[in-house]
GUDOKOL-124192 format. One record per residue (C-alpha): residue number from 0; residue in one letter; y, z, x. Coordinates in pm, 1 decimal, always signed. Layout:
REM GUDOKOL-124192
REC  pos  code         Y         Z         X
REC  NUM     A         Y         Z         X
...
***
This chain:
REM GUDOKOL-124192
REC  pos  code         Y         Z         X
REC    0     X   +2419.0   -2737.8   -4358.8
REC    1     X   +2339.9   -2370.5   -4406.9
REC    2     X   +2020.5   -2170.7   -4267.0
REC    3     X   +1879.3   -2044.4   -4620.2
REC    4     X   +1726.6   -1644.2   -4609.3
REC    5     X   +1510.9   -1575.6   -4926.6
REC    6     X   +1551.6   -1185.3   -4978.0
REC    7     X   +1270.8   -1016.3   -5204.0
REC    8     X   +1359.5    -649.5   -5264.5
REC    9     X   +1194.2    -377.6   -5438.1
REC   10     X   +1507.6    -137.1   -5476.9
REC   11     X   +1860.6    -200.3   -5445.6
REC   12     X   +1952.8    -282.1   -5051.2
REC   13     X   +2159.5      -5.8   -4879.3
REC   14     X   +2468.4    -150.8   -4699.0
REC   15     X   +2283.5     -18.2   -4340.1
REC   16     X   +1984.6    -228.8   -4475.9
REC   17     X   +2174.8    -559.2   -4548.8
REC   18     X   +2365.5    -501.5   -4231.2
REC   19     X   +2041.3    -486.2   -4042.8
REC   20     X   +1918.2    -833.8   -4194.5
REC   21     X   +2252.8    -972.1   -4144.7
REC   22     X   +2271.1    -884.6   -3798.0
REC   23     X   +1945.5   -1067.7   -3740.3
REC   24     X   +2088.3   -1417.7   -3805.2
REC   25     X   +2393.0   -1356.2   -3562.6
REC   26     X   +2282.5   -1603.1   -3321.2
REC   27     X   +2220.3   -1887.2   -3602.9
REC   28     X   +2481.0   -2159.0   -3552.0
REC   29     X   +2492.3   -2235.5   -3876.3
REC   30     X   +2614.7   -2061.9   -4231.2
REC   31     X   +2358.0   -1798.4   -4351.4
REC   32     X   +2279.7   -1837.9   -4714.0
REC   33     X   +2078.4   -1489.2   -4877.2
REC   34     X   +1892.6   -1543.4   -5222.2
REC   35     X   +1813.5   -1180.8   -5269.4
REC   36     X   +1549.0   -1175.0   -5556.1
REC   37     X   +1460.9    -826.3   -5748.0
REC   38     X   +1182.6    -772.8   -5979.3
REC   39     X   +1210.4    -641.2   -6307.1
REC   40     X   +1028.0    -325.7   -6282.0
REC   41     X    +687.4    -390.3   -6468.7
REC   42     X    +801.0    -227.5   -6854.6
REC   43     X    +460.3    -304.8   -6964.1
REC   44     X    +312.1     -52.2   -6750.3
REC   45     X    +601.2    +180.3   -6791.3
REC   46     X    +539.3    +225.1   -7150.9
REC   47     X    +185.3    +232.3   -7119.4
REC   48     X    +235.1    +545.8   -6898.6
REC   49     X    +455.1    +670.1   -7147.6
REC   50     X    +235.6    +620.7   -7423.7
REC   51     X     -27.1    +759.7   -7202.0
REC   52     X    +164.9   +1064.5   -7129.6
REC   53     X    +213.2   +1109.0   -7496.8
REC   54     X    -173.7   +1091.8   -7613.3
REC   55     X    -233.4   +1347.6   -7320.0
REC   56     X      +9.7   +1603.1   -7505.8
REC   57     X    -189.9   +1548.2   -7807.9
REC   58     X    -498.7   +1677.6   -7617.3
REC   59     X    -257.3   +1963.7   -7438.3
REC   60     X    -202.6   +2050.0   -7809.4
REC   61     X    +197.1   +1958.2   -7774.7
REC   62     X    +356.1   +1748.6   -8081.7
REC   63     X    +280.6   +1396.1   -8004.2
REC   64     X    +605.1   +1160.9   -8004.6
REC   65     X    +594.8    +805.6   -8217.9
REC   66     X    +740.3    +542.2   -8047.9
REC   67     X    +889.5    +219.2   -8316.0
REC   68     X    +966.0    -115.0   -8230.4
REC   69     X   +1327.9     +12.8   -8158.6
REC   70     X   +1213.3    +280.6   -7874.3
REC   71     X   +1017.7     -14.1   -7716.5
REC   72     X   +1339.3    -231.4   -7708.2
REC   73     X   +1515.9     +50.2   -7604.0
REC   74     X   +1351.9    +121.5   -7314.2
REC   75     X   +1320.0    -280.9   -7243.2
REC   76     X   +1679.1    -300.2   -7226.9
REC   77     X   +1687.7     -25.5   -7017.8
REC   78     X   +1466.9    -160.1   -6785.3
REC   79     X   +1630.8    -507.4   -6784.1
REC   80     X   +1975.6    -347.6   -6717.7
REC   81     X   +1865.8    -122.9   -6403.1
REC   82     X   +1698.3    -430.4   -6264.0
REC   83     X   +2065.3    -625.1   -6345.3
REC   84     X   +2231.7    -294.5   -6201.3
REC   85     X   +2038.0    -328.8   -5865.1
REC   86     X   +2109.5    -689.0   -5794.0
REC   87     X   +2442.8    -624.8   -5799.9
REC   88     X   +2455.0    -345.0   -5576.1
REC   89     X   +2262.8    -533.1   -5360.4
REC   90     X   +2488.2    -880.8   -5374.1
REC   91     X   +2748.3    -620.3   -5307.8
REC   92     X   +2589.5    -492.4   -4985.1
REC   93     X   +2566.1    -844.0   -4804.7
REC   94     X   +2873.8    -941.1   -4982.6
REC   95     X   +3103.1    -738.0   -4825.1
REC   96     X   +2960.4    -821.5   -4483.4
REC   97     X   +3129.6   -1173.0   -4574.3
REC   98     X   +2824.4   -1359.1   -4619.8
REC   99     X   +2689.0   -1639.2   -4913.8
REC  100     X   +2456.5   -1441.9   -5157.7
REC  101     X   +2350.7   -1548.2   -5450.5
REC  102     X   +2042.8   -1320.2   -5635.0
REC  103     X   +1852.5   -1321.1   -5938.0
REC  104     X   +1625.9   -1086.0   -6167.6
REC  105     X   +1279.8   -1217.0   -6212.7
REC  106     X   +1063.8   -1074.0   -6476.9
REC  107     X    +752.3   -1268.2   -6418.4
REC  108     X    +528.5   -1198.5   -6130.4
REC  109     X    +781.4   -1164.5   -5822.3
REC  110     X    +573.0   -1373.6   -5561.4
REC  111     X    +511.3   -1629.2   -5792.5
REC  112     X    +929.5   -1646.8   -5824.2
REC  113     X    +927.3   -1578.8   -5477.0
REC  114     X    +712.1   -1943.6   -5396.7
REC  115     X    +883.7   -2138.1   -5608.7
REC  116     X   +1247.5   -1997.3   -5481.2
REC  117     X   +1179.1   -2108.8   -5155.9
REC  118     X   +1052.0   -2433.6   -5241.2
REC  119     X   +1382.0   -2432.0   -5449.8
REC  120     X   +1589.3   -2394.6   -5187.1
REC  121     X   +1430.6   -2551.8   -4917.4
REC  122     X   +1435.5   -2143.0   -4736.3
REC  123     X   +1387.7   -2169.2   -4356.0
REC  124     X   +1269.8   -1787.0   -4332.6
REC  125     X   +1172.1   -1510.0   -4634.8
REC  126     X   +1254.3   -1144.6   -4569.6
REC  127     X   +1021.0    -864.8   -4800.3
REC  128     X   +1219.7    -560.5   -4800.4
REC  129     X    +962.1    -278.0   -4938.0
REC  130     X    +911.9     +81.3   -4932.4
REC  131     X    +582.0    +173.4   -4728.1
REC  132     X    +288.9     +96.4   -4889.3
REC  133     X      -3.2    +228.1   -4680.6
REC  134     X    -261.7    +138.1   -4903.1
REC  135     X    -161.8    -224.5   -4997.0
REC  136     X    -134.5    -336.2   -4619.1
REC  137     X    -431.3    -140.5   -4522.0
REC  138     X    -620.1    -374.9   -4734.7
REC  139     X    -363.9    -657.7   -4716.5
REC  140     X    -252.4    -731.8   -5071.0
REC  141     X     +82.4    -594.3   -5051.4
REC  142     X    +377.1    -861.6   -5080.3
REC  143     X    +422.3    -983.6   -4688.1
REC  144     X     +22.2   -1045.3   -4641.2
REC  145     X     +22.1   -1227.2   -4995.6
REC  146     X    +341.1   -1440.5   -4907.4
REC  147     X    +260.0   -1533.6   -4550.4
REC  148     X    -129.4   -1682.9   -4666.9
REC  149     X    +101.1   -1898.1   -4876.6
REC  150     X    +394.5   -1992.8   -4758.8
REC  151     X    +444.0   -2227.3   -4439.5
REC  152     X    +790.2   -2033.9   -4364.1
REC  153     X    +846.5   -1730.0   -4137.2
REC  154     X    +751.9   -1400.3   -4347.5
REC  155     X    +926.1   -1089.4   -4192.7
REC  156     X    +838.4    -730.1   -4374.7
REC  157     X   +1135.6    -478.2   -4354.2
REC  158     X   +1113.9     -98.5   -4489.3
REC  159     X   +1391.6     -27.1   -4685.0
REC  160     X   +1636.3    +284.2   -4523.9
REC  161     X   +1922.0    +445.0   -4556.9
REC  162     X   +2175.8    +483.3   -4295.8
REC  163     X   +2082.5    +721.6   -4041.6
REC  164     X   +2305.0   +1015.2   -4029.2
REC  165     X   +2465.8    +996.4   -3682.1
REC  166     X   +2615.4   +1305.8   -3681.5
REC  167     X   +2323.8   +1550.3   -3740.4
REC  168     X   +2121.5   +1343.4   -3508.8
REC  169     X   +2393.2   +1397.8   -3215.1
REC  170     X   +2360.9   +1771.1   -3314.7
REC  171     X   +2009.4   +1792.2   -3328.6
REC  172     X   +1981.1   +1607.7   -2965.4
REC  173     X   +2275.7   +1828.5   -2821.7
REC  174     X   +2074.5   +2129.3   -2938.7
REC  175     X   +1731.5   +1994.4   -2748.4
REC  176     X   +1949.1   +1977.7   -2464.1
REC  177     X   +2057.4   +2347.1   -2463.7
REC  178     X   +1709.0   +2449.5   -2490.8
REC  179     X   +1585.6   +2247.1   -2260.5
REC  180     X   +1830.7   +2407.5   -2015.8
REC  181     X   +1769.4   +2785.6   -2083.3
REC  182     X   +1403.9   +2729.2   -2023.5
***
């Protein structure tokens, strides 16, 4: 039997970040399984800003660029291969910890995936591991409020970090110190 972790991610998750969520399921007597699940970033709207970006240089009086069926593609495959690109990094990070990962790409809407993945896999917990978004929970339609009025599992909301860089910090806190005693 294994305790099942749905991961949804918005970037690629650090090493310190996985190691975090790891560490959180220490105490599970069981084998932790982590389905991390990334969205494809949204090309639609990518190319719409492009395209948008390109009428405004007509106005700004700059040459305006044509994009063919082959620039659309283009940037499609691009798109599909950074998503592809950041799962990996981020199988990687809980990988080497020693864990069971498994992830996929999603391209349709990622808490629709994110429902049916846990229904899937029968997940006992779903971890959303975001950037802030100030806006979204003020008004509670980001990702964690959405998932938690749906699901009937334990929703935790993460923000993503990097590692914190121990060093500078020790410096930084020696230095308050030395002030603190000359005053």
């Amino acid at each position: 039997m294994s305790y099942k972790v749905v991961v949804l991610v918005e970037e690629p998750v650090t090493n310190w970040d996985a190691r975090q969520i790891v560490a959180l399921h220490a105490d599970i007597p069981h084998d932790v399984h982590y389905f991390v699940l990334i969205p494809v970033e949204d090309a639609a709207s990518r190319v719409e800003a492009t395209i948008g970006s390109l009428a405004a240089s007509e106005v700004m009086g700059t040459a305006a660029l044509y994009l063919d069926e082959n620039d659309l593609e283009r940037v499609h495959e691009e798109i599909r291969a950074a998503s592809r690109h950041s799962l990996e990094i981020s199988v990687r990070a809980f990988g080497d910890l020693g864990v069971r990962v498994t992830g996929e790409v999603t391209a349709t809407d990622p808490l629709e995936r994110l429902y049916s993945l846990v229904q899937e896999c029968d997940a006992a917990e779903v971890i959303i591991l975001t950037r802030p978004h100030v806006v979204a929970e003020l008004f509670h339609v980001d990702w964690t409020t959405r998932a938690r009025r749906r699901l009937k599992v334990p929703v935790l909301h993460l923000l993503a970090q990097s590692e914190p860089d121990w060093e500078s910090e020790a410096r930084q806190h020696h230095g308050d110190q030395e002030l603190g005693e000359d005053a």
